[in-house]
N, C-alpha and C positions, 0 to 999 in steps of 0.2 A: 255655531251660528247664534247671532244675538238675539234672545226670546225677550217676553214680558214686555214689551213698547206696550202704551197705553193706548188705542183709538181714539183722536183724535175729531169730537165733532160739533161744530159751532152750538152753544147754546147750553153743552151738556159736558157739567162738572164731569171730573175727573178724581177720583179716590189720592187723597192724599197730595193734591196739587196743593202747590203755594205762589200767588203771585208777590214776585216781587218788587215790581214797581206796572202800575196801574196808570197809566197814560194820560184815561180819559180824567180822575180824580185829580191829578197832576197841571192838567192843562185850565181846569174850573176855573174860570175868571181872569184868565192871563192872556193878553192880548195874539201872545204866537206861543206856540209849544213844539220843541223840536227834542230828542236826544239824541247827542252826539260821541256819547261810548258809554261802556257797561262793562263789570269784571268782578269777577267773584274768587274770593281768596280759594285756593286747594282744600282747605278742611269746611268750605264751605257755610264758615259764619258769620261772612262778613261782604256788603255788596257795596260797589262804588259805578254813582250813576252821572252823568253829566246832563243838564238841560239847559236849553238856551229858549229864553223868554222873549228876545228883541227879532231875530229873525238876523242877526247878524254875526251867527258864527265864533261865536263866543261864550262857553260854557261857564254856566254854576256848577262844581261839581260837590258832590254831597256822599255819605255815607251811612249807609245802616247797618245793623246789627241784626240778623236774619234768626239770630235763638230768643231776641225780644221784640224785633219788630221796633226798635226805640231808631231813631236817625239820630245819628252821633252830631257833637257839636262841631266839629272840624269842617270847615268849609273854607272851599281855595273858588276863587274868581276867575275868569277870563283867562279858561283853559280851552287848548284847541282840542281837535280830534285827537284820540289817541291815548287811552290808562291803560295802568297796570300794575299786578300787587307784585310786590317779591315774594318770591315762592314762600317766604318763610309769615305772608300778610300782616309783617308792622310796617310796612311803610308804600306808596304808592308812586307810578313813574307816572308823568304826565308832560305835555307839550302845552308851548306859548309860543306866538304870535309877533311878531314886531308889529311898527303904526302903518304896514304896506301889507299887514297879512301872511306875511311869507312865517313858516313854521322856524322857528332860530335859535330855540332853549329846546330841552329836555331837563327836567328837574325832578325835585328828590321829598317829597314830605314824609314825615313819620308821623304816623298816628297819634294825635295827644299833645304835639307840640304847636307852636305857634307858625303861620304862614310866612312870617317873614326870618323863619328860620329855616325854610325850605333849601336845599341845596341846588346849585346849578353843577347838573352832572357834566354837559357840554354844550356850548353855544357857539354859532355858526354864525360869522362873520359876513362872510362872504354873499352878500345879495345877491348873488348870480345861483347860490344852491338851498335847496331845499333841505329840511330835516326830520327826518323821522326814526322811531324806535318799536320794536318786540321783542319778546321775551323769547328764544330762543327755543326751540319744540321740546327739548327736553329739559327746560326751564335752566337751564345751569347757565347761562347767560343774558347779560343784556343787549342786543344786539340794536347800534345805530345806524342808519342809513341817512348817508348824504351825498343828493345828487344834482346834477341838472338830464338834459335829454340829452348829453352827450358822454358824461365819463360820472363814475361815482366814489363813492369811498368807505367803509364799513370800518365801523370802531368796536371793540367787543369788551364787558365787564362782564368778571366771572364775580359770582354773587359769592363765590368761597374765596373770594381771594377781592374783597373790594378796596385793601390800602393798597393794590401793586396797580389803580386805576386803569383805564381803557389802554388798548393796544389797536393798532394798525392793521387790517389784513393788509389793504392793497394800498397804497395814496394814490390820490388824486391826481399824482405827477403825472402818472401813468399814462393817464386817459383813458381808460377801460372804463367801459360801462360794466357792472357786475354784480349781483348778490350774494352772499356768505352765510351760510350755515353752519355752527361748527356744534357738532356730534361726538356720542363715542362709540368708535367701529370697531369690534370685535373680529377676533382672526380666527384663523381653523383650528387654533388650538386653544380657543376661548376669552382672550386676552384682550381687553379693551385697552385702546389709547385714542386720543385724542387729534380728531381730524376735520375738516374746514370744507365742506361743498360749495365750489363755486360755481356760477352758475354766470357767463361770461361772454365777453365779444371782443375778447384777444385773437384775432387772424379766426375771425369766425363771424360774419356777418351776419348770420341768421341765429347767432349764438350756439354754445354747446355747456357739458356739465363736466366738471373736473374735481376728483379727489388732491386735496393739500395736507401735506403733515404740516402744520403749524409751524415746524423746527425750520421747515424753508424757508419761512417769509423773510429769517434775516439776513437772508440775503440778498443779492441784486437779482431785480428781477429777471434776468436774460439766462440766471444763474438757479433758477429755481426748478425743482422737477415738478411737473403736473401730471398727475395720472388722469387720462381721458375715462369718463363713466359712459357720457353720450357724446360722440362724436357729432363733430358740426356735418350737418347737411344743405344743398340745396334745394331739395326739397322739402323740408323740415324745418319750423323755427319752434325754437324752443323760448318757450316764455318764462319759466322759472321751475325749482324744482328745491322739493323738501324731503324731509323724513319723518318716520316713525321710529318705533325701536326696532320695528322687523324688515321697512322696505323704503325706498327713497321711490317717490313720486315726481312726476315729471307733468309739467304742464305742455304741452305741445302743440303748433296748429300745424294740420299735416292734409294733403288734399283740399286744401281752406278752412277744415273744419277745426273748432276749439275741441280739442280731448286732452284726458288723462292716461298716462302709462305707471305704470309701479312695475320696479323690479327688484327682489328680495336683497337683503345689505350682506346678506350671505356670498361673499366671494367678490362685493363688490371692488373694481379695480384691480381683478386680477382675472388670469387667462378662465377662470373659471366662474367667471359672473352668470347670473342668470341672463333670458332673455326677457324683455317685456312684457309685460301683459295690459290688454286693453279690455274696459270695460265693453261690451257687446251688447247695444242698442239695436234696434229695429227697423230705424229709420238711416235714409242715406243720408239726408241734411237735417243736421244737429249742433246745440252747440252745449258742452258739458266742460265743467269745471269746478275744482275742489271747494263744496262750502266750508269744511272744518275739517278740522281732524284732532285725537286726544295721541299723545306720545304712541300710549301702552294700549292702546285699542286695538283692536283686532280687522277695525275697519274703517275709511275713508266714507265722508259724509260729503255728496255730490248733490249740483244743482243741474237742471237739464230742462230743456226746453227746446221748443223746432217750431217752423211756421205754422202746425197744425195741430201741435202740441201743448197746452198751456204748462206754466211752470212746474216743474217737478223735483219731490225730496226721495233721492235714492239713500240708501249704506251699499255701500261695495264692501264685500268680506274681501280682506287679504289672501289672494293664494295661498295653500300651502302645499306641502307634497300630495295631500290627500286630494287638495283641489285645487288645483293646477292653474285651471282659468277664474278663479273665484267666485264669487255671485251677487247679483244685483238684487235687491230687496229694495221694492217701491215702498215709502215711506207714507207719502203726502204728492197726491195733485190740487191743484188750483181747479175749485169746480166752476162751470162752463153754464149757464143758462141759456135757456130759450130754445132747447130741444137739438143745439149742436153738436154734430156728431165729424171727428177727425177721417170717417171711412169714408164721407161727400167727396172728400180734397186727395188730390196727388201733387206731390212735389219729386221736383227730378233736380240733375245736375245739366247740364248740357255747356257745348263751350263752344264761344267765337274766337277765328284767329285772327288776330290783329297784322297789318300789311308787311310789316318784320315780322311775324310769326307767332309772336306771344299769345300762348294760349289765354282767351279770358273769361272768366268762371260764370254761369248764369244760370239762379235759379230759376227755375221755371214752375210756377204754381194755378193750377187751373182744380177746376171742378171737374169731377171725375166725369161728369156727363161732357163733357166737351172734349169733340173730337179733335183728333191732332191732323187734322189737313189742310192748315193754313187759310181756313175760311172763319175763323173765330178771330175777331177785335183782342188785341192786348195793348197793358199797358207796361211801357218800358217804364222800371227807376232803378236810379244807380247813386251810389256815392262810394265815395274813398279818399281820406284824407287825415293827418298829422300820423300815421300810419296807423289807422284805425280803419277795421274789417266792416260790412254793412254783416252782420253773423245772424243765421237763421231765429228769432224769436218771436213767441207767439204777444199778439196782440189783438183790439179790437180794429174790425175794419170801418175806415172812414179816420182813422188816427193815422199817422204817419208810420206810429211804433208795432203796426201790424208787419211793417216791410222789413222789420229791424232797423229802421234809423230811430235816430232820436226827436225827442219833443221838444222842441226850444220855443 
């Protein structure tokens, strides 16, 4: 189990804390102050920060040296969301912008050289799709995403092999909407090779997750084997799904509610896979979802929150044989002023059926002192829309964002 976290509490230093970048010192005299990414090399000596001064989405990004404290001289301009070191931290990935906003480069600087000797790793023609890039969980690639809301395409650079350039998972012929993870999965006789989690809406509407040996892709696709991990359901959509070294994680919305499953990569895609495991909360309406995670960690780092709940920092310990269903270790809650207490409030599930039958979902949240005999005033709110969920989150009331909608 993970010991030694430090506590955590406003006002009061921390033994051996280092801030590395300082917000408020940052922002002194500058008419807007935003930062729009942060990354820190593996050996942890070196930080790359982005700030945008005008309020228009558009980073400085800059560099320091965390064993001096000095900020290096290398500065790149009018960088979108989105860095990243190569594993090996000489050199840094970053995204740009066309004159419409849309993200369309991914490019290349090394450390020490001049900006306009930056490389364009790929750029995206196409105004109809989007582009984005990460480091792949167990850093041994760079993995590209481009998409629109209808079909995508994923381009993969292995960092040991970077003159044989980017390769293909899926093309965009296709039409499949999808994401690509490519891992090394280890067999029952110890034996790692190299394999590709998809994670997909081929003859799956709600999506599912599928094991690819890379060696497939060359061929046609009609002609490819897919090993199923998660089967598509209708009652289940699956929203994406990663790995560690020990377990692939699954992001899932299931009963309406946002959760996490992990199930060990021991036997994955074979008759001997494990089954799921789900973290085990207390409340019936919640919404949880993976905030981090490190490769070789031993645990998944969760955000959580519910109508009565303010936000919350969990660690989930990985199952293992010993501990089957794993454990939840509260980290950090969002403290609550003015004497409020979550045991006032009850939240339920309940459901109306629509005149075709469609069951449809409705929280129901009251104070615990009010009786349920239809003599209590409520008020009805509802949204749904771009397929976006109204998902249980805590808020103050008299905001909109108490109900889970948003603030516009």
């Amino acid at each position: 189990m993970p010991t030694g976290l430090p506590a955590v509490e406003v006002g009061v230093e921390i033994p051996g804390e280092e801030i590395l970048l300082d917000g408020n010192v940052e922002a002194a005299g500058k008419p807007f102050f935003a930062v729009g990414g942060a990354a820190v090399t593996i050996d942890g000596n070196l930080y790359a920060y982005a700030v945008d001064n005008a309020g228009d989405e558009r980073f400085t990004l800059r560099f320091k040296d965390l064993r001096t404290g000095d900020v290096l001289p290398d500065v790149i301009e009018n960088v979108f969301y989105g860095i990243s070191f190569s594993p090996d931290g000489s050199r840094i990935f970053y995204t740009v912008v066309d004159d419409s906003w849309r993200p369309y480069q991914v490019k290349s600087h090394v450390l020490g050289t001049a900006v306009s000797e930056d490389e364009v790793i790929y750029q995206e023609d196409d105004v109809a799709m989007w582009l984005g890039f990460e480091l792949s969980a167990d850093r041994r690639h760079l993995v590209l995403s481009i998409g629109c809301s209808e079909f995508s395409e994923t381009r993969l650079l292995r960092f040991d092999a970077l003159d044989a350039g980017l390769s293909t998972v899926i093309s965009r012929e296709e039409r499949i909407l999808y994401e690509a993870e490519p891992f090394l999965l280890t067999d029952a006789a110890g034996t790692p090779s190299e394999a590709i989690l998809v994670t997909h809406n081929k003859d799956a509407i709600n999506s599912m997750v599928s094991l690819v040996d890379p060696a497939e892709l060359a061929k046609p696709l009609a002609e490819q084997h897919w090993t199923t991990v998660v089967e598509h359901s209708d009652q289940v959509r699956v929203n994406g799904a990663g790995v560690t070294s020990t377990h692939l994680v699954v992001s899932v919305r299931k009963d309406t509610i946002e959760r996490v499953q992990v199930l060990p990569l021991a036997g994955l895609g074979t008759p001997e896979q494990g089954a799921p495991v789900e973290p085990a909360f207390d409340e019936e309406l919640y919404t949880a979802g993976v905030a981090g995670s490190d490769y070789e960690a031993p645990v998944i780092r969760m955000g959580y929150t519910s109508y009565f709940t303010p936000s919350r920092v969990y660690d989930f310990v990985l199952p293992t044989p010993e501990q089957p269903a794993g454990e939840l270790l509260l980290r950090k809650e969002s403290p609550v002023l003015g004497g409020y207490s979550a045991a006032d409030y009850v939240a339920t599930r309940e459901w109306a059926v629509a005149a075709d039958g469609t069951r449809i979902p409705l929280s129901v949240l009251r104070h615990a002192s009010v009786t349920q005999d239809s003599t209590a005033a409520g008020l009805v709110y509802g949204y749904g829309s771009y397929e976006m969920s109204m998902d249980p989150a805590f808020g103050i009331p008299g905001c909109p964002c108490w109900t889970g909608a948003s603030c516009l």
